[in-house]
C-alpha positions in Angstrom: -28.6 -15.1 -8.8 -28.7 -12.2 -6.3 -30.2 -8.9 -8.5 -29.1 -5.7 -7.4 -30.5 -2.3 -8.6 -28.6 1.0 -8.6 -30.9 3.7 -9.0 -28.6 6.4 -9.0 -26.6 4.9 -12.5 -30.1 3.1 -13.4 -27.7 -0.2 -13.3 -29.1 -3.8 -12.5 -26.3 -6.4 -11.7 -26.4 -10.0 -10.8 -24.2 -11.7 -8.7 -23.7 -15.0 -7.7 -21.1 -17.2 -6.1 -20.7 -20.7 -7.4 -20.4 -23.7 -5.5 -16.5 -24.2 -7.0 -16.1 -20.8 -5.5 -16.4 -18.7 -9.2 -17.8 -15.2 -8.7 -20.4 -14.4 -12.0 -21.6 -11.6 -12.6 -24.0 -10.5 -15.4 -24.6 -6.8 -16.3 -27.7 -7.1 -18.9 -27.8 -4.3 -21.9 -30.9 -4.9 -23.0 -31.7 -4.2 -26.8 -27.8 -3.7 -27.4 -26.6 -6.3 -30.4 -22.6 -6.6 -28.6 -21.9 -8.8 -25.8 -18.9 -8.8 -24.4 -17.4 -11.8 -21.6 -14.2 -11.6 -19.2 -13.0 -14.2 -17.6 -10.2 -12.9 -15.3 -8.0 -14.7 -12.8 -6.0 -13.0 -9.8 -2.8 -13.7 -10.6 -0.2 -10.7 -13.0 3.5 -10.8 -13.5 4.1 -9.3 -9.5 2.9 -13.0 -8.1 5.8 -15.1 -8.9 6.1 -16.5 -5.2 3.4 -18.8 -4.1 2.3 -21.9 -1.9 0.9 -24.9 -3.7 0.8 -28.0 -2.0 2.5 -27.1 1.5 5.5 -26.1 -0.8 7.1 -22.8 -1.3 7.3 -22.0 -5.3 8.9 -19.4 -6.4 8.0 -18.8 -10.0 10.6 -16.8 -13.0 9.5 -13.6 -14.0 7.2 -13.5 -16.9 5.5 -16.3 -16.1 1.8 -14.9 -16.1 2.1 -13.5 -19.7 3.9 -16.4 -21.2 1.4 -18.4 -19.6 -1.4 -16.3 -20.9 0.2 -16.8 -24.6 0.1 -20.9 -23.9 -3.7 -20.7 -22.9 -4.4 -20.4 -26.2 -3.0 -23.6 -27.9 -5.7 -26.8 -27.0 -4.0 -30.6 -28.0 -5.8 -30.5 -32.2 -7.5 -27.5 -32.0 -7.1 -23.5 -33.3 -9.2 -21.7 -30.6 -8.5 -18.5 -32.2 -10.1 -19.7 -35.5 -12.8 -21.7 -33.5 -14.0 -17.8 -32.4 -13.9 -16.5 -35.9 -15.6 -19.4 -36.9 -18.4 -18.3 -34.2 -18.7 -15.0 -35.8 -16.5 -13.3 -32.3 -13.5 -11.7 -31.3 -11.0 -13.2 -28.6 -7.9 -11.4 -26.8 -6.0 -11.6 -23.9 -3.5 -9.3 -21.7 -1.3 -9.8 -18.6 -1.0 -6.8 -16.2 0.8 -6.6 -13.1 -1.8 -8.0 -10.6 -4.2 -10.1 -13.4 -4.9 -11.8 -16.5 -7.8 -11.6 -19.1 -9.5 -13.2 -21.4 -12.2 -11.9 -23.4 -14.3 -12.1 -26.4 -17.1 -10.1 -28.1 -19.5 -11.2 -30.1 -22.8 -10.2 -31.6 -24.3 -13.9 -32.4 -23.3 -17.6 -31.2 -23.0 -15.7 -27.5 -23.3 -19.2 -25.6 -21.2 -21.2 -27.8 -18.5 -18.3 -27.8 -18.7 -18.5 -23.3 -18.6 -22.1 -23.3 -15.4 -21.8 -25.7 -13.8 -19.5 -23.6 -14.3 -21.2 -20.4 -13.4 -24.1 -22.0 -9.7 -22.8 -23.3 -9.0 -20.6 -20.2 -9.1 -24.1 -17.7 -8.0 -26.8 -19.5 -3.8 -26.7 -19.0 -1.9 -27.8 -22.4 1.8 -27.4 -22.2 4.8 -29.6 -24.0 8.1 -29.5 -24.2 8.2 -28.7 -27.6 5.3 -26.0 -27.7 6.9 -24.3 -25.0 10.4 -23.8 -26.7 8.5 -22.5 -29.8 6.7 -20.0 -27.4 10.1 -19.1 -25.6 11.4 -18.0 -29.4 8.0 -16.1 -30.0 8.5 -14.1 -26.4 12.0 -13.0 -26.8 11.2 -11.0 -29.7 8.7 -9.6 -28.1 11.0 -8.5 -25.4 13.5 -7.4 -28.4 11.2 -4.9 -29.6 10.0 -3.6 -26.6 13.5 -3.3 -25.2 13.2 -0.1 -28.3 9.8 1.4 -27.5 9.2 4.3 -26.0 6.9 2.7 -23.5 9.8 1.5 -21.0 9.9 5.2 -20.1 7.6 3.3 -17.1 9.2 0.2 -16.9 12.2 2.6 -16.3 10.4 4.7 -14.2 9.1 1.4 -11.7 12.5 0.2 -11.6 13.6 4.1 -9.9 10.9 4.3 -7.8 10.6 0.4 -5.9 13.7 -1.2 -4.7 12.0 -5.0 -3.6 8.0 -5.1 -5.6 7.8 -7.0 -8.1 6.4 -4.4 -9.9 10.0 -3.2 -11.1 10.3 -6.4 -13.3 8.5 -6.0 -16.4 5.5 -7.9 -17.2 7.4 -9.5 -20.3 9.9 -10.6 -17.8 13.5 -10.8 -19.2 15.0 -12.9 -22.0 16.8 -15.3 -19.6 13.9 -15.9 -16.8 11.7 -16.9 -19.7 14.1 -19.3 -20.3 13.6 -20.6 -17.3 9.8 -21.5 -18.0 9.3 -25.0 -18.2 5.8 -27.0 -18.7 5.8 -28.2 -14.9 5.9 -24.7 -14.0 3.3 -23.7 -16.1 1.3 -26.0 -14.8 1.6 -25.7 -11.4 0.7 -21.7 -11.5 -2.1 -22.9 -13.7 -2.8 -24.9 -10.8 -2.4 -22.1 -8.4 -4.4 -19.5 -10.0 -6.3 -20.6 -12.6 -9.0 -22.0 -10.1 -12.5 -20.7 -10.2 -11.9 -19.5 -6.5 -9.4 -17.2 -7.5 -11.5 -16.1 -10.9 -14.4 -14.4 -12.0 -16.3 -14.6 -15.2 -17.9 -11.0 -16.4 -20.7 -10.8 -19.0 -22.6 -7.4 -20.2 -24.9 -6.9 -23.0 -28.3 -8.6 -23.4 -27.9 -11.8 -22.3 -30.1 -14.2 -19.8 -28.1 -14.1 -16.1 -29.2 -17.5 -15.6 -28.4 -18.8 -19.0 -24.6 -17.4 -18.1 -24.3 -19.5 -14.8 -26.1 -22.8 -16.2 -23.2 -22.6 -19.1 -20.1 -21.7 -15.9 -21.7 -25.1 -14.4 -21.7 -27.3 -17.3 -18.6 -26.1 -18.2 -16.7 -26.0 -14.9 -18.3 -27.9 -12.8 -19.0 -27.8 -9.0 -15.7 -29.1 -7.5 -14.1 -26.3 -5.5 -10.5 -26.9 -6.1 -7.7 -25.6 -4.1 -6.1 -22.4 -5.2 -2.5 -21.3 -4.5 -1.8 -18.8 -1.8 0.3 -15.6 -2.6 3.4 -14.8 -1.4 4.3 -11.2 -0.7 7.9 -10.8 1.2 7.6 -7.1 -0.1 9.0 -4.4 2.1 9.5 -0.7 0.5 10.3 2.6 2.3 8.3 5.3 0.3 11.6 7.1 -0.4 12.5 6.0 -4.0 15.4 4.0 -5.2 16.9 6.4 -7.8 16.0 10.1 -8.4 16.5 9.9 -12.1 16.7 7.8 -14.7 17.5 8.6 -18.5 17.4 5.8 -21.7 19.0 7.3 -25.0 16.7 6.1 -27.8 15.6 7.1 -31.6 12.5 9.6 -30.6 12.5 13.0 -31.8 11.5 14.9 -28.3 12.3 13.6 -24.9 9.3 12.0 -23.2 9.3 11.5 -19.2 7.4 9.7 -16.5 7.2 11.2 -12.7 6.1 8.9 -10.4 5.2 9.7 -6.5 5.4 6.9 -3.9 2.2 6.4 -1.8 1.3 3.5 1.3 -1.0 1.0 0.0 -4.3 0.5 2.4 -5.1 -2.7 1.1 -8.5 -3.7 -0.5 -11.8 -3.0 0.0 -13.2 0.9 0.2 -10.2 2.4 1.5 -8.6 1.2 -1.2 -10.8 3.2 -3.7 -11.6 6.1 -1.5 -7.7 6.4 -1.7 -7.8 6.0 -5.6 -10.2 8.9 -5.7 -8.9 11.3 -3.4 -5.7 10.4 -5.4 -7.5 11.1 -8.4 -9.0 14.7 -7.1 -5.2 15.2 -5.8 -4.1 15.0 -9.8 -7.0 17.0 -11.1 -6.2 19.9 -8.8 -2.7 19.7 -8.8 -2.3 19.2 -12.4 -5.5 18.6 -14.3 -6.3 20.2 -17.3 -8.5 23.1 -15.9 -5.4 23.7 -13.3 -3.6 26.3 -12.6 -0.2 24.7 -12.9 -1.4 23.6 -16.0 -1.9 26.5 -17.9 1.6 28.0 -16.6 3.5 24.9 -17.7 1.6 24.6 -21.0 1.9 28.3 -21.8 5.8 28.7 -20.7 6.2 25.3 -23.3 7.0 22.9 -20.4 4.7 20.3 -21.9 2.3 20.1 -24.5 -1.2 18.0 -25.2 0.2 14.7 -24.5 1.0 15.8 -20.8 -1.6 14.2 -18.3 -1.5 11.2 -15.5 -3.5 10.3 -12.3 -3.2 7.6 -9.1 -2.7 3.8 -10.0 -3.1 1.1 -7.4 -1.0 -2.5 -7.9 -1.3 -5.1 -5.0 0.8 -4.0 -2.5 2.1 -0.4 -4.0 0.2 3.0 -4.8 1.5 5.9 -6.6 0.5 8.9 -8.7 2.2 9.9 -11.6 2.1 11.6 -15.0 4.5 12.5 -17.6 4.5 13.7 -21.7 6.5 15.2 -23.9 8.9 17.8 -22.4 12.0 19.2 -22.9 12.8 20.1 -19.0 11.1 17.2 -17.0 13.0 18.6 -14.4 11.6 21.9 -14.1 7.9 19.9 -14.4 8.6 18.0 -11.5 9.9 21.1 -9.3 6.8 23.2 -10.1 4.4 20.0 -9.6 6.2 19.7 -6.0 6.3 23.5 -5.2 2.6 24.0 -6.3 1.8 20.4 -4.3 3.1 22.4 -1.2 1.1 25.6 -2.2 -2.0 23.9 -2.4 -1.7 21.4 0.5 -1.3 24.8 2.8 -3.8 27.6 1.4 -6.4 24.6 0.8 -8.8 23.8 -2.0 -12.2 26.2 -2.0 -14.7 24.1 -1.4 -16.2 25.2 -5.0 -13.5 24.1 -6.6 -13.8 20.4 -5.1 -17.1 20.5 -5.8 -16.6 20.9 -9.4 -13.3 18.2 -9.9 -16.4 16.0 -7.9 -18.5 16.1 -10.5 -16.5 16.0 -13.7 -14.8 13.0 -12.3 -18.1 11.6 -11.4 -19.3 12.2 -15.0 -16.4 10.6 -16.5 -16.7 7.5 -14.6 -21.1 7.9 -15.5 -20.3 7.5 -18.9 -17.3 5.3 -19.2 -20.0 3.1 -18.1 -21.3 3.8 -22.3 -18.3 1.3 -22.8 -18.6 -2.3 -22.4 -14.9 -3.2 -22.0 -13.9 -0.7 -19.5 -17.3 -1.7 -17.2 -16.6 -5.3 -17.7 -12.7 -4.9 -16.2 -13.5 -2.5 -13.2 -16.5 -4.6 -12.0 -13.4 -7.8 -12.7 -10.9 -5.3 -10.7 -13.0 -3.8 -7.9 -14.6 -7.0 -7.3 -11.1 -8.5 -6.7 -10.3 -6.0 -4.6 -13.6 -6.6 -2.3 -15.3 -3.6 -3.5 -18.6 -3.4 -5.0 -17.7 -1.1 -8.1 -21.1 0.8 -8.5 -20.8 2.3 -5.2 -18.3 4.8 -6.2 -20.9 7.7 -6.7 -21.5 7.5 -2.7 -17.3 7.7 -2.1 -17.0 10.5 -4.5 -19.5 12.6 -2.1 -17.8 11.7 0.7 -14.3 13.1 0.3 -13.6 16.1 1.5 -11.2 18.8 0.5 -9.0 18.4 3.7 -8.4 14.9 2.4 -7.3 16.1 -1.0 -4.7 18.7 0.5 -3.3 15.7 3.1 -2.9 13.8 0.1 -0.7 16.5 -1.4 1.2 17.2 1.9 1.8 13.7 2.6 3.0 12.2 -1.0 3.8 15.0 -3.1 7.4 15.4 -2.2 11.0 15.3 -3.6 12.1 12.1 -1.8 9.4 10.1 -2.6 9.6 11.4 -6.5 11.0 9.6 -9.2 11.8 10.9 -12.4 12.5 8.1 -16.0 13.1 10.2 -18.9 13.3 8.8 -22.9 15.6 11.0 -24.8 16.6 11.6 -28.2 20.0 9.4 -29.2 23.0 12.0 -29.7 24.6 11.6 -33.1 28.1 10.9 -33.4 
């Protein structure tokens, strides 16, 4: 395996690309009792349009997490009580652009990876099961359909008018009913490939002892992978201004989103993260001006907060909280956006949001799970994650400020707002 040392985090990583085309990495915690294993394909709820087999497929939405659900049922087996039975803990989510699965453990590491590779590629899907599964999803979708959390969904269906990423992940109670074992298995087929995957470990482990156990498990055979479709085409003006949901909370709550251009992958793609990130923290971070005016005059409270997210194919900063006048947020997030973008940022200032973001991201690497997903998500997006110390020293404050000038404006703003039910 290729061994790569970062003396600036003190990090050692090894790397290797597998003959099937599986990327491995192994992030060794020496002395540390957890371990903790990802094994993460490239397909979320966006990528319902694919080619497999010279054919165009177009998928129905919610596809990715009902098929994440299915991975877990193996002809005879319980693979959840197969973990416990190891002594380790397995879970799985669908976002928009991937799917994991995971598992920690603290003994019976190898035995626990060869499980999970084992579940995660081997493709079990009935007629029967999936019915039973259909039943299990739609009350899932019931009770989201009354959480607060689809002030976003709300808020992604304003902002895009064609991405994907204004369907929910869940997708909707009659697409799922459009799920059918052959299609399961031909995204299975698509995407569950170890070309389009990567398996994760950190915690004191042996890097070679990981790979032997991807081989024996997985075998050499590179197998064709689907190829994405992506007939996406969005203007960064927004497809409604506002959107408001009545609903049983005792305060409104709000999400503002701003439209921004995707670059792609690789390191524009997180220079633009962080400079989007920087853009937040002086525009509306905590230790901000507009902060302390909007917290003070009772415009939000604690729970306020937000920062730049990137999706494949879309890019956009928001934030939101508790508030009774969203609308008077949004103005004075826009006016100060303006403010800012023309008297500058002091170079001091920069220098300081530099290294408190750099800090964070230093010692979010104390945490297991969120190192094991970014080195899954950068490495996916053709970015070797422990390089972003050198990116964050690079940006300059004239790139924060043509951030600001350039997104941070009323037509490319959306605004989803969650607000208490009036009683009759």
């Amino acid at each position: 395996m290729n061994k790569v040392f970062y003396p600036g985090l003190n990090e050692t990583l090894y790397s290797c690309k597998m003959e099937n085309g599986l990327t491995v990495q192994v992030l060794p915690r020496p002395g540390f009792s957890r371990k903790l294993a990802y094994f993460v394909t490239d397909f979320g709820s966006i990528h319902t349009e694919f080619l497999l087999d010279g054919k165009k497929i177009k998928a129905p939405a919610g596809v990715a997490h009902f098929l994440e659900h299915k991975m877990f049922e193996l002809p005879g087996r319980d693979v959840s009580a197969e973990f416990a039975a190891l002594g380790a803990n397995v879970n799985a989510f669908t976002s928009y652009d991937v799917t994991a699965y995971y598992f920690s453990c603290t003994e019976n590491f190898l035995p626990s990876l060869r499980l999970l590779l084992e579940f995660v590629s081997t493709p079990y899907f009935t007629e029967e099961s999936v019915k039973r599964e259909i039943g299990i999803i739609d009350q899932e979708i019931g009770m989201n359909a009354d959480s607060p959390e689809r002030v976003f969904e709300n808020l992604m269906q304003a902002m895009y008018c064609s991405h994907p990423i204004r369907v929910p992940i869940l997708g909707s109670r009659e697409s799922i009913r459009e799920i059918t074992p052959e299609i399961l298995n031909q995204c299975h087929r698509a995407f569950y490939t170890p070309a389009n995957m990567i398996l994760c470990v950190v915690g004191d482990v042996d890097p070679q002892q990981v790979l032997d156990t991807a081989r024996q498990v997985l075998g050499d055979e590179k197998k064709e992978a689907g190829s994405k479709l992506r007939p996406w085409q969005e203007e960064m003006t927004c497809h409604r201004e506002t959107v408001r949901m009545p609903m049983e909370v005792a305060m409104p709550n709000f999400q503002l989103g701003f439209k921004c251009e995707s670059v792609g992958t690789g390191e524009d793609a997180i220079r633009q993260e962080i400079i989007g990130d920087l853009a937040a923290e002086a525009l509306f971070g905590e230790s901000s001006e507009l902060y302390l005016q909007l917290y003070e005059s009772g415009l939000i409270d604690s729970s306020f907060g937000g920062g730049f997210e990137t999706v494949d194919g879309c890019a956009l900063l928001t934030c939101g909280g508790d508030s009774n006048q969203a609308e008077k947020v949004r103005d004075a997030i826009v006016a100060r956006a303006e403010e800012l973008a023309s008297t500058g940022i002091p170079d001091a200032d920069l220098l300081r949001m530099k290294r408190s973001a750099l800090g964070r991201r230093i010692r979010d690497l104390d945490s297991f799970d969120s190192t094991c997903f970014r080195l899954c998500a950068y490495q996916l997006s053709d970015f070797d994650y422990f390089r972003f110390p050198g990116v964050y020293t690079d940006v300059t404050a004239a790139q924060v400020c043509a951030f600001l000038e350039k997104v941070i404006k009323k037509e490319r703003c959306a605004l989803s707002v969650i607000e208490p039910r009036r009683q009759s």
